[in-house]
N, C-alpha and C positions, 0 to 999 in steps of 0.2 A: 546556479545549481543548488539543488533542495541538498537537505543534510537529514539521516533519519531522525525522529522524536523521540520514538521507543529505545530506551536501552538495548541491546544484542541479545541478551540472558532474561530480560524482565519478564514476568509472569502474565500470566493471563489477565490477574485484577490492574496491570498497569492501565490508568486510564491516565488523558491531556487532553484540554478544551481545542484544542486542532485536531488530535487525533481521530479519524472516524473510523478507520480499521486498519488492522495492519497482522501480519503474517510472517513468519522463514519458511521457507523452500528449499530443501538440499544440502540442510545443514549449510549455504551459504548465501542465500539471496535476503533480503529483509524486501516486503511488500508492503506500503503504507498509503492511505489511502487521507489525507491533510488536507483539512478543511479549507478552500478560496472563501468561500460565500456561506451564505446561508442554505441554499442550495447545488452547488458546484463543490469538487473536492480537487487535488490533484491525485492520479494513482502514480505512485513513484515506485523502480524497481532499484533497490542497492545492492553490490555487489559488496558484500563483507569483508570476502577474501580478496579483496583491491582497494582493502582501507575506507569500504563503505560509499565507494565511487559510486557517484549515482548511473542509472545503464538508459533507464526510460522514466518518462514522463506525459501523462496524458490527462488532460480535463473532463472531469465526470460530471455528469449529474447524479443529486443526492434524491432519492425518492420522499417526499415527503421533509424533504429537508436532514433526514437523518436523525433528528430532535431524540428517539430513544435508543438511537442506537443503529447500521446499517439495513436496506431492509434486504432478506434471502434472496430477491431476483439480483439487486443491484452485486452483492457477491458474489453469486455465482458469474455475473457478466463479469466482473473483474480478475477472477480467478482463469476465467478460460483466453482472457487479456493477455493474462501472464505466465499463462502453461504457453499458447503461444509466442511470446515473443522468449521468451526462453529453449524452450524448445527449436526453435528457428537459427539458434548463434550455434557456429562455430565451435566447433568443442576444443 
């Protein structure tokens, strides 16, 4: 089980050489997107409010490797990942 990178509260300028993106959702999901490879990321979903329990995890591809930074298609594909699978639980 993955652990988030990002502190809870950390700002926008927080960067980490794993890090390749990362988001909160609902004031309680943390989304992060942790570098495998050069190419390949995991997108991981945490739930805060359950101690940061990890919820999902999936293997991405990085476009271009990510080298400056994520690129907008590959975001957006990750984002609508995670509207879905949150959306989909149980309330």
């Amino acid at each position: 089980m993955a652990k988030p990178i990002a502190p809870w509260k950390a700002g926008a300028d927080f960067s980490h050489a794993d890090l390749v993106w990362w988001a909160t959702l609902d004031d309680r999901y943390q989304i992060e997107v942790q570098r495998a490879s050069r190419s390949t990321g995991n997108l991981c979903i945490f739930d805060h409010a359950d101690g940061d329990k990890e919820l999902a995890n999936w293997l991405v591809t990085l476009a271009y490797g990510a080298v400056f930074g994520p690129d907008v298609g590959d975001v957006n594909e990750w984002q609508e990942k995670v509207l879905e699978f949150i959306d989909s639980r149980p309330a």
